[in-house]
C-alpha positions as CSV (number, residue, x, y, z in Angstrom):
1,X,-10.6,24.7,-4.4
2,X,-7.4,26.3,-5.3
3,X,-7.7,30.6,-5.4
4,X,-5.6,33.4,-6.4
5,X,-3.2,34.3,-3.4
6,X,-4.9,37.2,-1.6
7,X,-1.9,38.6,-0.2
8,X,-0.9,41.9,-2.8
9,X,2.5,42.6,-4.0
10,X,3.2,46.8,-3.6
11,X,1.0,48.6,-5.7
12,X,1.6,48.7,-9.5
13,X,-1.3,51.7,-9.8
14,X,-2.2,54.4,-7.7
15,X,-6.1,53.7,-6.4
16,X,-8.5,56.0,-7.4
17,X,-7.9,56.1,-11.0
18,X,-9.6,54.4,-13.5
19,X,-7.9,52.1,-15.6
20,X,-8.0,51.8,-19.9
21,X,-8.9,48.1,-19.3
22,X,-12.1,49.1,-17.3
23,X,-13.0,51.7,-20.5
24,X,-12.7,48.6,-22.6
25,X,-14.9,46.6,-20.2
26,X,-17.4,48.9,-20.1
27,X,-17.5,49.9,-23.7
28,X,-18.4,45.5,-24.1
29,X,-21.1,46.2,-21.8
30,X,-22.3,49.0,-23.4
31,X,-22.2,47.5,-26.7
32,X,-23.3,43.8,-26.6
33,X,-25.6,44.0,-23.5
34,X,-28.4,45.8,-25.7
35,X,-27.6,43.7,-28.4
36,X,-27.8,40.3,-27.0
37,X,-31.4,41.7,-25.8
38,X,-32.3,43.9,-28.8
39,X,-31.5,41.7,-31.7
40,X,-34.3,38.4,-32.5
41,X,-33.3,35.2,-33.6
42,X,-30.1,33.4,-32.7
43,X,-27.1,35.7,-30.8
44,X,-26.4,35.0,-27.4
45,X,-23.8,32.1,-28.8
46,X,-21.5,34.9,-30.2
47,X,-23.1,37.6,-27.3
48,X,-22.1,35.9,-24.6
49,X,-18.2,35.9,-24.4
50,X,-17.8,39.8,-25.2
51,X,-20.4,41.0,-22.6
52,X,-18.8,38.8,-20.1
53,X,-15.5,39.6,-20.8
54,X,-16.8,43.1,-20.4
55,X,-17.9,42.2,-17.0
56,X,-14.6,41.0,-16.5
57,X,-12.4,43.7,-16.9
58,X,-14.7,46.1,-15.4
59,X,-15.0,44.3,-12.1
60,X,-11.1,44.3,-12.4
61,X,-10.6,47.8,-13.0
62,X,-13.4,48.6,-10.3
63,X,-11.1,46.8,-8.1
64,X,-7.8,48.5,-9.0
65,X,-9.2,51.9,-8.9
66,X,-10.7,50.7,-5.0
67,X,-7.1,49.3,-4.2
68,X,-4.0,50.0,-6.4
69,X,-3.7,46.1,-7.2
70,X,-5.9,43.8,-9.2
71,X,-5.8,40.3,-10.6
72,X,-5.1,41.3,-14.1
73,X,-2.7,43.8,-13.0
74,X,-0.6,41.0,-10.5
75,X,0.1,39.0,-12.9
76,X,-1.1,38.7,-16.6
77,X,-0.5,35.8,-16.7
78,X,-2.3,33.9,-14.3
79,X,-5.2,36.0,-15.0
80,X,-5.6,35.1,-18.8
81,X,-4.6,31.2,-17.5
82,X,-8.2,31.2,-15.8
83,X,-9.7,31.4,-19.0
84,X,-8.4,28.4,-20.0
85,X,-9.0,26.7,-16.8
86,X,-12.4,27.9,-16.4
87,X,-14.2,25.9,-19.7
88,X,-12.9,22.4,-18.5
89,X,-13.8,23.2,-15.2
90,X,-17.2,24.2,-16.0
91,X,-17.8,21.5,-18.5
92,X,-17.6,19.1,-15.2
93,X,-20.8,20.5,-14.0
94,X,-22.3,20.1,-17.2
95,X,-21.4,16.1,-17.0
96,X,-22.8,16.1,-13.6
97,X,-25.8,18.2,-15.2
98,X,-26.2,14.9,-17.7
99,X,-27.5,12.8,-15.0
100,X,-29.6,15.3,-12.8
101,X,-30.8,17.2,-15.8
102,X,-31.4,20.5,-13.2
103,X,-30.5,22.8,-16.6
104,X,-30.9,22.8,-20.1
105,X,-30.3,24.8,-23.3
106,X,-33.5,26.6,-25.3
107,X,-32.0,26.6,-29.4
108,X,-29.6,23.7,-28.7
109,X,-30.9,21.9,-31.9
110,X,-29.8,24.6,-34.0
111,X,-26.2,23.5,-33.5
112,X,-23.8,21.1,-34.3
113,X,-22.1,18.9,-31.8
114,X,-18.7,20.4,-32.3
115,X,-20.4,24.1,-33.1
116,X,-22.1,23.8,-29.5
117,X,-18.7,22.8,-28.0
118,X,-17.0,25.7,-29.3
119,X,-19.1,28.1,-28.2
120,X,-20.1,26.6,-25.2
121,X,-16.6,26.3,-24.3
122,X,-16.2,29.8,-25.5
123,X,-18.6,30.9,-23.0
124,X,-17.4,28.6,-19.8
125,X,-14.4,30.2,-20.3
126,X,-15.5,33.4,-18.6
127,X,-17.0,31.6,-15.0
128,X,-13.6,32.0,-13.2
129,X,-12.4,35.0,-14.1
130,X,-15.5,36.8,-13.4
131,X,-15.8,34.8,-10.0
132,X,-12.5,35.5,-8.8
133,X,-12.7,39.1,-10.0
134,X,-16.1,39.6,-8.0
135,X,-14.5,37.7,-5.3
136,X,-11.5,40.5,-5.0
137,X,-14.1,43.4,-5.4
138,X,-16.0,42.0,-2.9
139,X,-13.2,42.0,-0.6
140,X,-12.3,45.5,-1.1
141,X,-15.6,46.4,0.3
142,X,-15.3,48.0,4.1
143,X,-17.9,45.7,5.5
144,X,-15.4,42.6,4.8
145,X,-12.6,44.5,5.0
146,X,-13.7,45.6,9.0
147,X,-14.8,42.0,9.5
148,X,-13.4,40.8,13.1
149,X,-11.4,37.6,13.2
150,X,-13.8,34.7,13.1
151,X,-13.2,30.7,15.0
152,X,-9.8,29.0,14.1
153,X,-10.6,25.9,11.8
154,X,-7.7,24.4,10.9
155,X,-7.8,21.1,8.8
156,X,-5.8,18.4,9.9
157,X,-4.7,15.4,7.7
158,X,-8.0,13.3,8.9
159,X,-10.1,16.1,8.1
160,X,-8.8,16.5,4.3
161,X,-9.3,12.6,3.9
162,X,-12.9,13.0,5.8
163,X,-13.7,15.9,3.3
164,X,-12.6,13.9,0.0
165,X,-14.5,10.8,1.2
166,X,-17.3,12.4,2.0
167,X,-17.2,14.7,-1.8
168,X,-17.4,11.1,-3.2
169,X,-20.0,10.2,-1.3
170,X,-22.3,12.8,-1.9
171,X,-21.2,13.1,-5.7
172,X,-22.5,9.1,-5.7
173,X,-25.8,10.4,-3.9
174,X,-26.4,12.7,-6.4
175,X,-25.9,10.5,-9.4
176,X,-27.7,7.4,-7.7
177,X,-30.9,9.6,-6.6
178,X,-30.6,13.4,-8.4
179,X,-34.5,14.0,-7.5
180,X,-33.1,14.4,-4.2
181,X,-29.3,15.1,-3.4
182,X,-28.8,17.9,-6.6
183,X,-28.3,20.4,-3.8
184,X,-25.4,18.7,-3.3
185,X,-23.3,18.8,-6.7
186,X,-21.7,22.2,-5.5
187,X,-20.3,21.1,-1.8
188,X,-19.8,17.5,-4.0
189,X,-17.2,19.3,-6.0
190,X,-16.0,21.6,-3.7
191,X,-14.8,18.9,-1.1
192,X,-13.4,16.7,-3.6
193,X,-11.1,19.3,-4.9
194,X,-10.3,21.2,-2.0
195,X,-7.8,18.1,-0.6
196,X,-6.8,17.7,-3.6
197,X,-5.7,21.1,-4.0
198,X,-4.2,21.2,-0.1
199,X,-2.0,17.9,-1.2
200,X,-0.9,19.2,-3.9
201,X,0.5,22.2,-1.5
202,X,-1.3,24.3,-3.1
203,X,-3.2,27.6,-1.7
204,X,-7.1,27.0,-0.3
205,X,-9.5,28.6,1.8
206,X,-8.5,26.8,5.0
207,X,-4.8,28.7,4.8
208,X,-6.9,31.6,5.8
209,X,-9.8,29.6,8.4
210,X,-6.6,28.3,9.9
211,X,-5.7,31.7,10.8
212,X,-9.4,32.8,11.9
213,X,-9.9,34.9,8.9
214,X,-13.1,34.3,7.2
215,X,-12.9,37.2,5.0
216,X,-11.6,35.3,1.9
217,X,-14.2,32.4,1.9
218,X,-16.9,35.8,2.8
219,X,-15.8,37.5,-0.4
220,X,-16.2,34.3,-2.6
221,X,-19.2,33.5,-1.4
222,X,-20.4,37.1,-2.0
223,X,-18.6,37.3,-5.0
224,X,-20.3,34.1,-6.5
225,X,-24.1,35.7,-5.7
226,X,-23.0,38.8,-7.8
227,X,-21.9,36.7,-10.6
228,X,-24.8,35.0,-10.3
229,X,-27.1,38.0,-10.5
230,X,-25.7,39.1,-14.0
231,X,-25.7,35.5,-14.9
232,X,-29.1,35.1,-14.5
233,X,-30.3,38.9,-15.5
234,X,-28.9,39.1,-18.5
235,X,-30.0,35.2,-19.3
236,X,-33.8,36.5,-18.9
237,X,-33.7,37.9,-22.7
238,X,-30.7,35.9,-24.7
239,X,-31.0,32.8,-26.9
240,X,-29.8,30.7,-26.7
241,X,-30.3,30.6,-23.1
242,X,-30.4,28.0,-20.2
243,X,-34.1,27.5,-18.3
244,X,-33.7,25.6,-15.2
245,X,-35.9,22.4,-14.0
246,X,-35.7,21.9,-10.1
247,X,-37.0,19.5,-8.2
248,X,-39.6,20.5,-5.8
249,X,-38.7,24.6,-6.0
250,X,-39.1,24.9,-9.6
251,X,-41.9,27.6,-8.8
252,X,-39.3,29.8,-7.0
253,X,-38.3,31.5,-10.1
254,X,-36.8,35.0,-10.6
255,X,-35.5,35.8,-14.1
256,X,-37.7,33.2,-15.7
C-alpha cells in the first residue's frame, strides 16, 4: 500500500514545543472519552469521530514536538486528504466482512440504512490518519530510529505480478472457505494493492526494503498495534460498538 513519504522537508517547528493542534486533540480526549463511557443509551455513533480525531491530532503534535515535522504540519493537505481516503478504504473490509462475518455491530437496528452509512462513514474516516500518524510516532522512537540496516529485498517485476496473483488468490480463499482463510483478508488486501500502488509509480514499503531499511514497514506495523489498542479500549464501553466472532480463538478475548 501506498504511504506518506518518510523523507522530511527542513523543519517548519522547532521540536520540543507543544503544538495548539495537540491542545485541541487533547481537549477531544478529554472531553468525549468519558462521555462516550459515562452517558447510557445510544452515543458512540456521534462519540466516535471527535475522540478519534482527538487521537489524531494528538499523536501528530506528540510527533512534531519529538521531531520538528509532522504529517499535518508537511502538508495540510494531504493530511486532511486521508480522511477522505480512509472511509472507502475501510468500507472494503467491511464488504469482505459481509462474507466472513468475523465482526458485527451491537445497536445496528436502531439505524437507518443511509443514517448507518453516514456515520459509519463518519467514523472510517479516522483509520488512516490515526494509522499513519501512529506510524510516524512510532518512528520517532529511539529503538527504531537506532535500528541497524536489515536484508535487501528488492521486488522485481515477477515478484509484483507474484504478489498481486497471489492477493487474488487468497482474497478467493477467504470468500470460498472464511471458516478458515479470515486470517488472510489483511495480507489479501495488502498484496493486491501494494503492485498496484508500485505500477502506478507510486511510493510503497519496498522503496525502503530495497534499500535494507526496515524501519518504515517496523513503525507501521507498530503503529497499527497502538491504534489498535485504543481501538479496542475504548470499544469495551461504547454503543454502538463492534463484538467480534472468530473462528476457533473466539475465547481469546481482551476488551470483551
Amino acid at each position: 500500500m501506498a504511504r506518506p513519504d518518510s523523507t522530511p522537508p527542513p523543519a517548519r517547528n522547532a521540536a520540543g514545543q507543544w503544538p495548539t493542534h495537540g491542545w485541541l486533540g487533547l481537549g477531544l480526549i478529554a472531553v468525549f472519552w468519558p462521555l462516550n463511557w459515562a452517558l447510557t443509551g445510544l452515543r458512540t455513533h456521534w462519540g466516535f469521530f471527535p475522540l478519534w480525531l482527538g487521537f489524531c491530532l494528538t499523536v501528530d503534535a506528540a510527533t512534531l514536538r519529538r521531531t520538528g515535522d509532522s504529517l499535518l504540519t508537511r502538508d495540510r493537505r494531504a493530511y486532511f486528504s486521508l480522511f477522505f481516503y480512509s472511509a472507502p478504504a475501510w468500507w472494503l473490509f467491511e464488504a469482505i466482512n459481509w462474507r466472513t462475518q468475523n465482526w458485527h455491530y451491537l445497536g445496528r437496528e436502531f439505524f437507518s440504512d443511509w443514517e448507518y452509512f453516514l456515520f459509519a462513514s463518519l467514523s472510517f474516516s479516522t483509520v488512516m490518519p490515526a494509522v499513519f500518524g501512529a506510524a510516524e510516532l512510532v518512528a520517532s522512537l529511539r529503538p527504531v530510529r537506532s535500528m541497524h540496516a536489515g536484508p535487501v529485498l528488492r521486488v522485481s517485476r515477477g515478484r509484483l505480478l507474484a504478489m498481486f496473483g497471489g492477493g487474488w488468490l487468497l482474497l478467493g480463499l477467504l470468500l470460498i472457505w472464511p471458516r478458515f482463510f479470515f486470517p488472510a483478508v489483511w495480507l489479501a488486501v495488502f498484496f493486491v494493492l501494494t503492485p498496484a500502488n508500485a505500477w502506478l509509480r507510486n511510493r510503497t514499503l519496498w522503496n525502503d526494503t530495497a534499500r535494507g531499511d526496515w524501519r518504515p514497514l517496523v513503525s507501521l506495523a507498530l503503529g497499527c498495534l497502538l491504534c489498535g489498542f485504543f481501538w479496542e479500549m475504548w470499544n469495551f464501553f461504547s454503543y454502538p460498538k463492534w463484538v467480534y466472532h472468530i473462528p476457533f480463538f473466539d475465547f481469546l478475548r481482551v476488551f470483551e
